[in-house]
N, CA, C and O atoms as a printed pandas DataFrame, in Angstrom:
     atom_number atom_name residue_name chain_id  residue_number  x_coord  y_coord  z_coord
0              1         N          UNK        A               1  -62.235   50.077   26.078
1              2        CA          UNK        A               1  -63.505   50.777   26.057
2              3         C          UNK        A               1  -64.293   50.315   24.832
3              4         O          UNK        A               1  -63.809   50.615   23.741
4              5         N          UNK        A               2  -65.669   49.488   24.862
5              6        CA          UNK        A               2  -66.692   49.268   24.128
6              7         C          UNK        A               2  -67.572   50.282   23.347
7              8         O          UNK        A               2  -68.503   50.934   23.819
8              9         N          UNK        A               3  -67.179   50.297   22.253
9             10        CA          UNK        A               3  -68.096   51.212   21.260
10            11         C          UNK        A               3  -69.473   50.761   21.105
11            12         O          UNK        A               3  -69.850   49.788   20.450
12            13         N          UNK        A               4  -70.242   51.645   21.837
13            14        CA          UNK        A               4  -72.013   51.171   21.327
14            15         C          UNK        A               4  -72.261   51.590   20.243
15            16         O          UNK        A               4  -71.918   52.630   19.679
16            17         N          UNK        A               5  -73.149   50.390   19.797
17            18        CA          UNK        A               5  -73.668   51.051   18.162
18            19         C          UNK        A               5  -75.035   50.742   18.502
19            20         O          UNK        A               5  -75.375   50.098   19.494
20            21         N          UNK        A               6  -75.936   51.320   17.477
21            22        CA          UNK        A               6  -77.104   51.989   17.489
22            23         C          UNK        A               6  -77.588   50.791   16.588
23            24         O          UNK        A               6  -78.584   50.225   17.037
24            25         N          UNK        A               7  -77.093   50.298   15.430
25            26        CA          UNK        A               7  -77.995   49.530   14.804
26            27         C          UNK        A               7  -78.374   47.989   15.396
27            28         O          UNK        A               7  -77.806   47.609   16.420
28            29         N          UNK        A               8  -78.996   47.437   14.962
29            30        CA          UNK        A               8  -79.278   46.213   15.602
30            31         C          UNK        A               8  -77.966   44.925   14.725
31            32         O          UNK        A               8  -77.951   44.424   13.601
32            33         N          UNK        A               9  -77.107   44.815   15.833
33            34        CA          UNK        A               9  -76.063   43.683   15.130
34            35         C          UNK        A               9  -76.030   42.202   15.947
35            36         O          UNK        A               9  -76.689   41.972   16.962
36            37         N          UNK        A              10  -75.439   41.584   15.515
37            38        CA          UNK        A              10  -75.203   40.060   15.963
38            39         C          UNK        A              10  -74.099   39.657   16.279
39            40         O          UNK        A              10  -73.246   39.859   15.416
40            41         N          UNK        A              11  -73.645   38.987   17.493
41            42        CA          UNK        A              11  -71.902   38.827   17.592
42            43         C          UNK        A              11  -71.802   37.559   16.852
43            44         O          UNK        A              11  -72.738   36.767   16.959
44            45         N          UNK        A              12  -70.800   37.268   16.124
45            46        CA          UNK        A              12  -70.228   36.074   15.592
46            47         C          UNK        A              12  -69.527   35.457   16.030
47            48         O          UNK        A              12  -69.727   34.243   15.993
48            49         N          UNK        A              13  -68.427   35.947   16.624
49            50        CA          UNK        A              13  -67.533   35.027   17.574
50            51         C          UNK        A              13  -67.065   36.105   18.698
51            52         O          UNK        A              13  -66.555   37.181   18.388
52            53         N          UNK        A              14  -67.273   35.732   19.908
53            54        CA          UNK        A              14  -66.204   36.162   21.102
54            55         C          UNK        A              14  -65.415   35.237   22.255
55            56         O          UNK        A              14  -65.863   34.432   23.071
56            57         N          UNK        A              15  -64.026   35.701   21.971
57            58        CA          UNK        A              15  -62.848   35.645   22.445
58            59         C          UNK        A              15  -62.117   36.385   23.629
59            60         O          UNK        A              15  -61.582   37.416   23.221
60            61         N          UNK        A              16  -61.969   36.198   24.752
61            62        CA          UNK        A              16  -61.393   37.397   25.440
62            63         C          UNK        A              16  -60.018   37.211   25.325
63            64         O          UNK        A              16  -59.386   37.957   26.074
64            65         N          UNK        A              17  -59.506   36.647   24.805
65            66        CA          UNK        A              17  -57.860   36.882   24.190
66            67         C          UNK        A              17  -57.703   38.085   23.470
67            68         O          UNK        A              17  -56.871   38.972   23.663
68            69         N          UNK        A              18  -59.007   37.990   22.224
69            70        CA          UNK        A              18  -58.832   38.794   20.950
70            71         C          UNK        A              18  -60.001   40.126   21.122
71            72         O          UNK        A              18  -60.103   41.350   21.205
72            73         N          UNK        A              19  -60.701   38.935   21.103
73            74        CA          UNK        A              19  -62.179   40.424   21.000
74            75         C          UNK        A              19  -63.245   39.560   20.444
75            76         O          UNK        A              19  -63.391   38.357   20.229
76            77         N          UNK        A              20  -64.133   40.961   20.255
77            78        CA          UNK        A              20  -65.311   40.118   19.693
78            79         C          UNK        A              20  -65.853   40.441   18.302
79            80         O          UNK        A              20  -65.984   41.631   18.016
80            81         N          UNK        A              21  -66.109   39.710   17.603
81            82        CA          UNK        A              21  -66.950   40.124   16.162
82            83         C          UNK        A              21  -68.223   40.443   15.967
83            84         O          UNK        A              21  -68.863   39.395   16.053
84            85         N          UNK        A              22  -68.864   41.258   15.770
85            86        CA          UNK        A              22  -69.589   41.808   15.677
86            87         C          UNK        A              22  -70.681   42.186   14.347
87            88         O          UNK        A              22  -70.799   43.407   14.247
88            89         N          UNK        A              23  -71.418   41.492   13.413
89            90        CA          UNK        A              23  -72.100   41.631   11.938
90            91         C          UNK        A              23  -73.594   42.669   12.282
91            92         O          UNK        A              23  -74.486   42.187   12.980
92            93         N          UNK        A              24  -73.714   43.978   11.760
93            94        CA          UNK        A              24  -75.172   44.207   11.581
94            95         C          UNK        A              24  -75.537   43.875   10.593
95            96         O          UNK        A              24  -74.931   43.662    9.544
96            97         N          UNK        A              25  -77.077   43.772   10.984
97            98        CA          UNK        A              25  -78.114   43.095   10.780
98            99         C          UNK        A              25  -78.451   43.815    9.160
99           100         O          UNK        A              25  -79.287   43.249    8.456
100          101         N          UNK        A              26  -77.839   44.908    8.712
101          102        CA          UNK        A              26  -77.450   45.508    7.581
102          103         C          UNK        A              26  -76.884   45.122    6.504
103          104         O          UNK        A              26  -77.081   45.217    5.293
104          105         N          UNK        A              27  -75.713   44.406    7.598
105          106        CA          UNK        A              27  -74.582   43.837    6.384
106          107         C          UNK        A              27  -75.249   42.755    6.020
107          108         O          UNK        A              27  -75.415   42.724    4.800
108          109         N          UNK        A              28  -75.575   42.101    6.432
109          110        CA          UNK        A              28  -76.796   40.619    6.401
110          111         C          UNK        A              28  -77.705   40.872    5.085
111          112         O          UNK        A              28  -78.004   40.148    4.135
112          113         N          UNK        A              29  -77.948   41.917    5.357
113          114        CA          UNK        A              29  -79.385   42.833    4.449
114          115         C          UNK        A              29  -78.361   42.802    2.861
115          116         O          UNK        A              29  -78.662   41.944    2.032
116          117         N          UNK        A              30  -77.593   43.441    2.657
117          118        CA          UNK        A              30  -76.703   44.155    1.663
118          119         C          UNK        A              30  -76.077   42.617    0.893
119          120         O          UNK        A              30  -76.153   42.362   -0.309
120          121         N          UNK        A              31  -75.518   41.812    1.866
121          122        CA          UNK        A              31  -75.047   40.152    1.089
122          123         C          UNK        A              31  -76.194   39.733    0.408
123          124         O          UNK        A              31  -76.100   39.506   -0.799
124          125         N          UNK        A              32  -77.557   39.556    1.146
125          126        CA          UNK        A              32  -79.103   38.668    0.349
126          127         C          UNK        A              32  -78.831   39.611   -1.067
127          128         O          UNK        A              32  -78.747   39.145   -2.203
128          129         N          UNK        A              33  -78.688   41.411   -0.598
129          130        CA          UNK        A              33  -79.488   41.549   -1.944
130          131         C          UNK        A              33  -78.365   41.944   -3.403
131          132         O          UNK        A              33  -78.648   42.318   -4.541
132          133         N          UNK        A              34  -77.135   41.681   -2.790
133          134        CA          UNK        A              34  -76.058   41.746   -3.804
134          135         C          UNK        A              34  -76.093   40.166   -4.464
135          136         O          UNK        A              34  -75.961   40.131   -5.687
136          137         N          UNK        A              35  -76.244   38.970   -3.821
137          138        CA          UNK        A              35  -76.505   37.622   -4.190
138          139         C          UNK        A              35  -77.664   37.561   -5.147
139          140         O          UNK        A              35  -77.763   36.726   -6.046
140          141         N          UNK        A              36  -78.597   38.579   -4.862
141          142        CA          UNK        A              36  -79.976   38.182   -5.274
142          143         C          UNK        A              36  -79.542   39.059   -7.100
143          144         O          UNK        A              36  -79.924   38.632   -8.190
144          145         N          UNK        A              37  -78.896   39.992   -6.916
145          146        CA          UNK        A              37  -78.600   40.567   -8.136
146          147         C          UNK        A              37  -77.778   39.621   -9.162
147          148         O          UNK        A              37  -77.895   39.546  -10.385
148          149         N          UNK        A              38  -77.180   39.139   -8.559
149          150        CA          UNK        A              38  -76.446   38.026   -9.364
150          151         C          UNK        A              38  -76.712   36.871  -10.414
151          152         O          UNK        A              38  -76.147   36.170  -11.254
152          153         N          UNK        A              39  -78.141   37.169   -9.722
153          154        CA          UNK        A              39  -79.108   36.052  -10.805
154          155         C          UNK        A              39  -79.722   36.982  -12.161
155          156         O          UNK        A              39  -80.092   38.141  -12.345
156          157         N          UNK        A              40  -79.565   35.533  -13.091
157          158        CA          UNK        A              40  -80.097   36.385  -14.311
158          159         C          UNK        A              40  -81.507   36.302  -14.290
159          160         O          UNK        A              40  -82.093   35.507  -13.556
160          161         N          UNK        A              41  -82.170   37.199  -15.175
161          162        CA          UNK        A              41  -83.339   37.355  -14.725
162          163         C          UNK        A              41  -83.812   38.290  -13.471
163          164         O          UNK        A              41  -85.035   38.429  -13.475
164          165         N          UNK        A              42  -83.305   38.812  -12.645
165          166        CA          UNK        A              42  -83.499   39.239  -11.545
166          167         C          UNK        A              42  -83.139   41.393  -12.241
167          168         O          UNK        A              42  -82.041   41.950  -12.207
168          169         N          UNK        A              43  -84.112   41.856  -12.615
169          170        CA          UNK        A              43  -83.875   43.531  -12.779
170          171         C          UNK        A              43  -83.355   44.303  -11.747
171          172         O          UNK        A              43  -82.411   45.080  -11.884
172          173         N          UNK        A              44  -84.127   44.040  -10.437
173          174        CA          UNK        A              44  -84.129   44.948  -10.058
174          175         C          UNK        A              44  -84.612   44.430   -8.107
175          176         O          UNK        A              44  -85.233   43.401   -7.840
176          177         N          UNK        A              45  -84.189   45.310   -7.195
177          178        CA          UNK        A              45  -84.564   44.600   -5.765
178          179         C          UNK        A              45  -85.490   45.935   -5.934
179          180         O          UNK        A              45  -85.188   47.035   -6.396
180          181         N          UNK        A              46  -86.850   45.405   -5.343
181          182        CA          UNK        A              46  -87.702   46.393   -5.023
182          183         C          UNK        A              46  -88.028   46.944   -3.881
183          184         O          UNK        A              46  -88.480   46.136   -3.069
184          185         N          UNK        A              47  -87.939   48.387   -3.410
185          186        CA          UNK        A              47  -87.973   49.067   -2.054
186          187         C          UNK        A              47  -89.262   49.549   -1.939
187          188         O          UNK        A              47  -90.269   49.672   -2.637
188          189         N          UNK        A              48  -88.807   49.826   -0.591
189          190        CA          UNK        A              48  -90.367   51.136   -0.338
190          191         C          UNK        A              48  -90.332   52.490   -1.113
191          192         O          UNK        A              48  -89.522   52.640   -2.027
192          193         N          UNK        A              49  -91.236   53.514   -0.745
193          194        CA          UNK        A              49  -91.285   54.523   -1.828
194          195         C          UNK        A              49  -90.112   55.406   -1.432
195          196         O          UNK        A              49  -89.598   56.150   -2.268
196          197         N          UNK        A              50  -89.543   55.324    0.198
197          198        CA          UNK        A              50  -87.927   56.293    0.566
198          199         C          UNK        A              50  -87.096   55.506   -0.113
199          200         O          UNK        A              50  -86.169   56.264   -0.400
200          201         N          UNK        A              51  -86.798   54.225   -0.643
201          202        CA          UNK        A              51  -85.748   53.483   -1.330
202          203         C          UNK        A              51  -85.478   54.328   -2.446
203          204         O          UNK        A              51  -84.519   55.042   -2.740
204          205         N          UNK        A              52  -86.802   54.011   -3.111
205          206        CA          UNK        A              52  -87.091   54.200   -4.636
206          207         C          UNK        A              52  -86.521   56.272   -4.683
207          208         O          UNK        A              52  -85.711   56.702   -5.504
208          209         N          UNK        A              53  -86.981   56.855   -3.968
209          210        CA          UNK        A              53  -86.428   58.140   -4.112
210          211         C          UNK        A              53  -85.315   59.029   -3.762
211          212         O          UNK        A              53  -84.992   60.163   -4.116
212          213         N          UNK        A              54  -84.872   58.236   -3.026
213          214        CA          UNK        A              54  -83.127   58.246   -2.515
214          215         C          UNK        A              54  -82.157   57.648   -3.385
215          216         O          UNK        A              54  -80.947   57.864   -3.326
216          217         N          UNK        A              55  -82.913   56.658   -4.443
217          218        CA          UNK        A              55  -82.013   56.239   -5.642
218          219         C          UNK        A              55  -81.773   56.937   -6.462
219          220         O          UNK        A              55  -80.643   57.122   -6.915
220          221         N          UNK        A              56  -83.235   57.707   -6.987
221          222        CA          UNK        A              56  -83.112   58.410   -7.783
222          223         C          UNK        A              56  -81.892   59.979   -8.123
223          224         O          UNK        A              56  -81.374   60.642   -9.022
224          225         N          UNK        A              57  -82.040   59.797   -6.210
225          226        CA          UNK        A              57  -81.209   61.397   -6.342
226          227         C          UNK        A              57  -79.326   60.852   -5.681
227          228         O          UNK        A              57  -78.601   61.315   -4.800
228          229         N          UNK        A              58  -79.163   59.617   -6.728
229          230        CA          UNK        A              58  -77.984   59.348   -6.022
230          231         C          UNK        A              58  -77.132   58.062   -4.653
231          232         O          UNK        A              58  -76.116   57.385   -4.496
232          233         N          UNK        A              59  -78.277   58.371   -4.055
233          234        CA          UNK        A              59  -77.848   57.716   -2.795
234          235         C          UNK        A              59  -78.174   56.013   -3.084
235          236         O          UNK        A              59  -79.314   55.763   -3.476
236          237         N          UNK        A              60  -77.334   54.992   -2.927
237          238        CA          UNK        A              60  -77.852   53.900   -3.255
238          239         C          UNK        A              60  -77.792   52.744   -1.779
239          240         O          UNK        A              60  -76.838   52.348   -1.111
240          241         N          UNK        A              61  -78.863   52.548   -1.716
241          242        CA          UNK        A              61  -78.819   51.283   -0.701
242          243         C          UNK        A              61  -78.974   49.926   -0.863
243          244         O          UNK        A              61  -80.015   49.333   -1.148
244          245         N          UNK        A              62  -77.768   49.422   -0.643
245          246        CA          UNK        A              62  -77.349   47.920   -1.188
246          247         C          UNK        A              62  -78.675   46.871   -0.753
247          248         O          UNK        A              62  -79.096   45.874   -1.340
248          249         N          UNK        A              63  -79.255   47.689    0.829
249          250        CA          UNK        A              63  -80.437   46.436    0.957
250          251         C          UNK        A              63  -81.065   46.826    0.656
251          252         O          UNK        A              63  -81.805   46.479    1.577
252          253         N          UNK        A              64  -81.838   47.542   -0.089
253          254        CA          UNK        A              64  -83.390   47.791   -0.493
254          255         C          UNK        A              64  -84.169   46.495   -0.879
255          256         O          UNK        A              64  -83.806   45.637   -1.683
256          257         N          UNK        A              65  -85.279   46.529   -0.164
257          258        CA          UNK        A              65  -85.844   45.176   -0.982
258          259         C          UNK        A              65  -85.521   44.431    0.272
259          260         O          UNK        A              65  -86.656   43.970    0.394
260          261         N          UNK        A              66  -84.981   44.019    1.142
261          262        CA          UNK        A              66  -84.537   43.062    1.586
262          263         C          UNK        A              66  -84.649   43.606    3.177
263          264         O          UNK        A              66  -84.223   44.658    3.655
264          265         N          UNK        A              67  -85.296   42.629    3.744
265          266        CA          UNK        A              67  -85.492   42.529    5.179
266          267         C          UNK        A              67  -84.649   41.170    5.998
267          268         O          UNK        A              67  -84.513   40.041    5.527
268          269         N          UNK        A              68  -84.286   41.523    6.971
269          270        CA          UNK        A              68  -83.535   40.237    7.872
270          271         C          UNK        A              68  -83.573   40.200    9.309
271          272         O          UNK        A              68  -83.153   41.056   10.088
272          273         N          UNK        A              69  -84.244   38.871    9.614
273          274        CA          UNK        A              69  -84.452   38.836   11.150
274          275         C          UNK        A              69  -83.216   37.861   11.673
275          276         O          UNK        A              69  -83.002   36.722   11.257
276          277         N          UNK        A              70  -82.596   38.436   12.490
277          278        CA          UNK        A              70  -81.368   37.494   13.036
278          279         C          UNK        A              70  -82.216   37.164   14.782
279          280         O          UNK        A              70  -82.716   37.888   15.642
280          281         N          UNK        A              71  -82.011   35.779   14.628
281          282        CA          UNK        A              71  -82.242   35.334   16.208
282          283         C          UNK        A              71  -81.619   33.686   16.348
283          284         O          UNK        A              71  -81.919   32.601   15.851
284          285         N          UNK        A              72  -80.564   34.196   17.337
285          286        CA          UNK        A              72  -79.429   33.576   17.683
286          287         C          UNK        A              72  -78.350   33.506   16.454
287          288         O          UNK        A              72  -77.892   34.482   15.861
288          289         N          UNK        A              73  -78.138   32.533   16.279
289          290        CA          UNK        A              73  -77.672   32.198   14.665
290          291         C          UNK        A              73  -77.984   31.543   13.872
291          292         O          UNK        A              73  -77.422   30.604   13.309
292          293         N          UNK        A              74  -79.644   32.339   13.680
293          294        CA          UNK        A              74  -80.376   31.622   12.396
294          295         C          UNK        A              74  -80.724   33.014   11.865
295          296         O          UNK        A              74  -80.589   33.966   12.633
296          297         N          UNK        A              75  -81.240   33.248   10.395
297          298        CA          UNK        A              75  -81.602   34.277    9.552
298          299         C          UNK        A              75  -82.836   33.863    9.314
299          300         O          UNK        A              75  -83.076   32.664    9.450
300          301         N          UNK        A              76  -83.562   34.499    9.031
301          302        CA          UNK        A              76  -84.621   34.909    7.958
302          303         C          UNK        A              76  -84.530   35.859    7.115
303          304         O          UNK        A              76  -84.014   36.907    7.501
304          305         N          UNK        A              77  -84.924   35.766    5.979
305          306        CA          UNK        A              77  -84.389   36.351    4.684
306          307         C          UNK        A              77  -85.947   36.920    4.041
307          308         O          UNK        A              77  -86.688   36.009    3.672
308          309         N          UNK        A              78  -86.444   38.240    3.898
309          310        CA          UNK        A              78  -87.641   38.545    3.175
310          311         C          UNK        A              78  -86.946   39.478    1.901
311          312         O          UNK        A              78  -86.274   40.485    2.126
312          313         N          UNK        A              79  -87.207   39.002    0.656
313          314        CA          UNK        A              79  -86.077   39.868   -0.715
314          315         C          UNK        A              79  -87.900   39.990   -1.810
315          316         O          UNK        A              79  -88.654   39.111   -2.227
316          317         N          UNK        A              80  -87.937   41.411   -1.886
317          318        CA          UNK        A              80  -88.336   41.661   -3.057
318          319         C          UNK        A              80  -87.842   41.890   -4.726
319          320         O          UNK        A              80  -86.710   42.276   -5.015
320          321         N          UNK        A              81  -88.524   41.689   -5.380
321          322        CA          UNK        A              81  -87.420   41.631   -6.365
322          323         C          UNK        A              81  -88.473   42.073   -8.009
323          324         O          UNK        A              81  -89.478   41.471   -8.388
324          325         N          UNK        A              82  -88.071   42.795   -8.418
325          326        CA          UNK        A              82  -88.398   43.092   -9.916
326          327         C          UNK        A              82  -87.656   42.356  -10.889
327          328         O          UNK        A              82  -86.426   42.404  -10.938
328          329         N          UNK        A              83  -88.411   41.626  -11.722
329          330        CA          UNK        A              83  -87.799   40.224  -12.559
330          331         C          UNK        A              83  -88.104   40.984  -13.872
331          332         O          UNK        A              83  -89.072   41.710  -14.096
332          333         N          UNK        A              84  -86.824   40.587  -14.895
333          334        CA          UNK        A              84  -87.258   41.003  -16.175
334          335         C          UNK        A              84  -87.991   40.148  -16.542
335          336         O          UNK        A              84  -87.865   39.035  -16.030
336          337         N          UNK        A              85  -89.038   40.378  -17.580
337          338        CA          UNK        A              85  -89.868   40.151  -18.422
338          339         C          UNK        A              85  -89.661   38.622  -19.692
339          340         O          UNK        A              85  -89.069   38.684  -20.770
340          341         N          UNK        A              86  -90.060   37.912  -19.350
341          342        CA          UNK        A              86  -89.763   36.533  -20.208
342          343         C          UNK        A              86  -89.033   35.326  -19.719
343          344         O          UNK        A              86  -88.938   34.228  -20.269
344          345         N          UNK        A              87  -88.361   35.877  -18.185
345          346        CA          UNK        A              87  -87.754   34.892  -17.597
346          347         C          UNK        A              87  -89.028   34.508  -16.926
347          348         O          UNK        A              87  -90.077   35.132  -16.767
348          349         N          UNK        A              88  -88.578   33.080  -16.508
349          350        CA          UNK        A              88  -89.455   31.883  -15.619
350          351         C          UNK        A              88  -89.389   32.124  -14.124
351          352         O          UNK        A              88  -88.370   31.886  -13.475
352          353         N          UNK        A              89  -90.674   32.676  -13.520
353          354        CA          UNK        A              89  -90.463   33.433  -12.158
354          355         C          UNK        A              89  -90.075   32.211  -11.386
355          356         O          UNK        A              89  -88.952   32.156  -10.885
356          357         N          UNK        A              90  -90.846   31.321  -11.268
357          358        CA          UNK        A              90  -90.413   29.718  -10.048
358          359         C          UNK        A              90  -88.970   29.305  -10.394
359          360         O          UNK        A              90  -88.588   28.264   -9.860
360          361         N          UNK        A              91  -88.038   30.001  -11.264
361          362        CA          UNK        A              91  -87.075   29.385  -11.320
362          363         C          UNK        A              91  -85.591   30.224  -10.736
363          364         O          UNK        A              91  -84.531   29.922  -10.187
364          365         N          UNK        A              92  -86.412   31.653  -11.337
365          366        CA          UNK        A              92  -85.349   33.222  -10.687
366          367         C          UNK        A              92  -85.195   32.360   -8.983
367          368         O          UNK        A              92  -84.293   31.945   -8.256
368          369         N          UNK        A              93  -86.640   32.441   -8.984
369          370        CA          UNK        A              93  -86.907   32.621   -7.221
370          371         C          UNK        A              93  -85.998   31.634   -6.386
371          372         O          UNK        A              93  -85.441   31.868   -5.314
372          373         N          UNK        A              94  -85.980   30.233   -7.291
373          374        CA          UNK        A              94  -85.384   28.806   -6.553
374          375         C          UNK        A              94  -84.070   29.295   -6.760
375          376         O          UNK        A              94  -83.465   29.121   -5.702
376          377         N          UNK        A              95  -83.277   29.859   -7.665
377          378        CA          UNK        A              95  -82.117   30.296   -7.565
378          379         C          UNK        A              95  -81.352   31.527   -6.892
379          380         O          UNK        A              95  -80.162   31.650   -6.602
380          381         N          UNK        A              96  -82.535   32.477   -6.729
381          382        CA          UNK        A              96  -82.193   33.414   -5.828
382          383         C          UNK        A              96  -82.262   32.953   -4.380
383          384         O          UNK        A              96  -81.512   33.492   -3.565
384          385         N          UNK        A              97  -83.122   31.978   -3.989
385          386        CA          UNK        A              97  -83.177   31.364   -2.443
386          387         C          UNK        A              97  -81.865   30.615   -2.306
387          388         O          UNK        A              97  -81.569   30.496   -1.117
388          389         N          UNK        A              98  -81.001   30.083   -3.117
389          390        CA          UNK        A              98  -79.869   29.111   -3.135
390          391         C          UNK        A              98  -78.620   30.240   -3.330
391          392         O          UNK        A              98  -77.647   30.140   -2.583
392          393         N          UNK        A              99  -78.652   31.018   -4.064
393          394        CA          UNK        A              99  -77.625   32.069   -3.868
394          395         C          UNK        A              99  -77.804   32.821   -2.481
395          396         O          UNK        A              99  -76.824   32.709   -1.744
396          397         N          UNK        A             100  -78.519   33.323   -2.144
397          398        CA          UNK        A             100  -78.902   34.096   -0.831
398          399         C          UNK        A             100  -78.496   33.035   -0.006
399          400         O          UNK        A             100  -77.312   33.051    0.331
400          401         N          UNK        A             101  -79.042   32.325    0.306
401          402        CA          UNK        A             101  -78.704   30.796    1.454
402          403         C          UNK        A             101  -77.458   31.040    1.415
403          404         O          UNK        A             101  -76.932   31.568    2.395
404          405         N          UNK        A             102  -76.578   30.659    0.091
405          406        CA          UNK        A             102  -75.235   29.928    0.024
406          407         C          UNK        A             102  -74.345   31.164    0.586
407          408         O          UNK        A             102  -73.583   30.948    1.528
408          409         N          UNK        A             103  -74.426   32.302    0.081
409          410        CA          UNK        A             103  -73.778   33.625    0.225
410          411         C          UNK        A             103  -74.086   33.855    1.839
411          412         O          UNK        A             103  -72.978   33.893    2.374
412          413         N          UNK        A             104  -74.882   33.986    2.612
413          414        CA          UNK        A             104  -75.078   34.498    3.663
414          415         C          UNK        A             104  -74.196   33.665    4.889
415          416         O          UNK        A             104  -73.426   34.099    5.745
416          417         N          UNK        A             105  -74.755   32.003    4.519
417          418        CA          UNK        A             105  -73.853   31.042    5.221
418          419         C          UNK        A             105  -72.328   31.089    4.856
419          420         O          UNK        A             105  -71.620   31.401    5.813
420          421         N          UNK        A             106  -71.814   30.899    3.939
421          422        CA          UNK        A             106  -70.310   31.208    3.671
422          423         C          UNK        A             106  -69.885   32.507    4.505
423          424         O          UNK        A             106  -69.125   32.391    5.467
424          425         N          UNK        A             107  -70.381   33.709    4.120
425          426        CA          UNK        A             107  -69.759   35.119    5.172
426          427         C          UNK        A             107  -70.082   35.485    6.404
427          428         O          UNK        A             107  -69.650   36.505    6.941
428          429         N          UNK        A             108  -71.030   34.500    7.039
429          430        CA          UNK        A             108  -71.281   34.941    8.487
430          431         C          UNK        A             108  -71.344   33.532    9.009
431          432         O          UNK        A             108  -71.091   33.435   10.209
432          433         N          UNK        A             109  -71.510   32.875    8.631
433          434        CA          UNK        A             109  -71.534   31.297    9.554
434          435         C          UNK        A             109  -72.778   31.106   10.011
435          436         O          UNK        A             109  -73.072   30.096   10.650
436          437         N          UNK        A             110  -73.850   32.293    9.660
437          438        CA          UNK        A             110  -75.276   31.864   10.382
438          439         C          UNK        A             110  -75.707   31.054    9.357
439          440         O          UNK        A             110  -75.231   31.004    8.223
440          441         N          UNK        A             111  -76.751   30.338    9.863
441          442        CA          UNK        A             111  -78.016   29.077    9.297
442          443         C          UNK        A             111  -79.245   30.253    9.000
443          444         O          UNK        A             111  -79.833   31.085    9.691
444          445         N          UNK        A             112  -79.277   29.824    7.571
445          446        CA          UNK        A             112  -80.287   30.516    7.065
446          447         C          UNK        A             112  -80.893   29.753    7.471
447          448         O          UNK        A             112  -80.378   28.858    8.141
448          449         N          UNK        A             113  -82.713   29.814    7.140
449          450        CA          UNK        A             113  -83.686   29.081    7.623
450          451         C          UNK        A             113  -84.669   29.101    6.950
451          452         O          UNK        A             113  -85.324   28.067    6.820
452          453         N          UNK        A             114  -85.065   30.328    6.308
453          454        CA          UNK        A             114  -85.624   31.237    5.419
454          455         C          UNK        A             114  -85.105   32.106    4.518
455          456         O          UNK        A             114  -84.207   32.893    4.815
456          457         N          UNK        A             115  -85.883   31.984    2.808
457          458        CA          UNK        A             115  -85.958   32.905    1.848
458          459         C          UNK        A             115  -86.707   33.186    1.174
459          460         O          UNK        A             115  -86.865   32.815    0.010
460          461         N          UNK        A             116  -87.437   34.054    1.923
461          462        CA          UNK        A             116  -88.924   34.193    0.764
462          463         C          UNK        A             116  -89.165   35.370   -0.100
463          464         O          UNK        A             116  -89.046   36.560    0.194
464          465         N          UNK        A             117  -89.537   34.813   -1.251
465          466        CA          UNK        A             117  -89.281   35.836   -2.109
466          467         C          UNK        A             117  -90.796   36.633   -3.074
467          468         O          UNK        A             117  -91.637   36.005   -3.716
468          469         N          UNK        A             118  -90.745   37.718   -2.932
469          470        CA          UNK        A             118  -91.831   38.553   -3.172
470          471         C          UNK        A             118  -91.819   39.103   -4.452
471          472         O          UNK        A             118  -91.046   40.051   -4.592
472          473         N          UNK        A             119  -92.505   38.743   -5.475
473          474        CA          UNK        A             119  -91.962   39.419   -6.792
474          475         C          UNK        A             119  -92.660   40.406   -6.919
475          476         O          UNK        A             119  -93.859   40.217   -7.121
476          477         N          UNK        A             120  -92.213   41.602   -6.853
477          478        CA          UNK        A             120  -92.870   43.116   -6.649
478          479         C          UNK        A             120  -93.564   44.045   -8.579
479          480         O          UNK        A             120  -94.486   44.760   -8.970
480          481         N          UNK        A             121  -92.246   43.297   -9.173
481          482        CA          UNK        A             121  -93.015   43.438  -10.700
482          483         C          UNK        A             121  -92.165   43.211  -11.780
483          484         O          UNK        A             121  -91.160   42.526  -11.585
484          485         N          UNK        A             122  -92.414   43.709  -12.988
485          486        CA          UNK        A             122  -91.570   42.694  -14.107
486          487         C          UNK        A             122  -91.171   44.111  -14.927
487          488         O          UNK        A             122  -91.826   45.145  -15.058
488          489         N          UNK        A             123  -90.017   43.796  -15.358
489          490        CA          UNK        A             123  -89.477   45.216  -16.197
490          491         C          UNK        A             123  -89.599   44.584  -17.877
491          492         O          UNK        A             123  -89.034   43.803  -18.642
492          493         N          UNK        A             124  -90.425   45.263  -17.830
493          494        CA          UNK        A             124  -90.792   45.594  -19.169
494          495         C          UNK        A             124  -89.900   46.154  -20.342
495          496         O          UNK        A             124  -90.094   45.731  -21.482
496          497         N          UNK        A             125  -88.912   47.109  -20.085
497          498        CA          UNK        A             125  -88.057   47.651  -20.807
498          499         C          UNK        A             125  -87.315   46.383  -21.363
499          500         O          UNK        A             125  -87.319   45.275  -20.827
500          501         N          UNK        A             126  -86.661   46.740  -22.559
501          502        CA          UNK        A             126  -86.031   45.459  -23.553
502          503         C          UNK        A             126  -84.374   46.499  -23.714
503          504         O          UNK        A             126  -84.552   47.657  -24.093
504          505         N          UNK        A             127  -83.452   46.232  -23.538
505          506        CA          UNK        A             127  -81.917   46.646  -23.879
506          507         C          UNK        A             127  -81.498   46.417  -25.042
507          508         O          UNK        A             127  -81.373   45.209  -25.243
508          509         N          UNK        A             128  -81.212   47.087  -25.939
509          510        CA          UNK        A             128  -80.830   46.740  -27.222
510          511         C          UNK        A             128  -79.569   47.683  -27.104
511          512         O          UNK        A             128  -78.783   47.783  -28.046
């Protein structure tokens, strides 16, 4: 018996020996924007205003910021992103498109195609 799910997912491999694999379009979402954190320079993924206030009270969503169109097995990748302050934006960005690419292709086997990146604003705050 086949479990329907509600979100929009992608099969990765099916087998009728084994079964079938199954990735939403979520988890897709959550790899861009955990990759995209990885870069230095990179503060913060920027959401809509339900992101931004569901953080506040706790709840954290790994994709905020990050949109993904799956069709067949290619991606498109849309990542907003709040950059700290003094880093070189054309350079965050070329490295966040190469981490996102590299990360997405390694854990799902899809062909990225697209990574475009939206710089939503610059954090100002300094960490001492």
């Amino acid at each position: 018996m086949e479990k329907e799910y509600n979100e929009k997912s992608h099969t990765l491999k099916e087998d009728d020996n084994i079964g079938t694999v199954k990735i939403a379009d979520d988890v897709v979402a959550m790899i861009a924007g955990l990759a995209a954190m990885e870069v230095d320079g990179v503060a913060a993924m920027a959401g809509n205003i339900t992101n931004e206030l569901m953080s506040k009270v706790g709840v954290k969503n790994l994709a905020k910021g990050v949109k993904v169109e799956v069709l067949g097995k290619r991606v498109r990748v849309d990542i907003s992103l709040i950059v700290e302050y003094g880093f070189n934006i054309p350079t965050i960005s070329q490295k966040v498109q190469a981490k996102v690419q590299t990360a997405i292709e390694n854990m799902t086997g899809l062909e990225v195609t697209d990574v475009n990146i939206r710089i939503a604003g610059v954090n100002m705050v300094q960490d001492k």
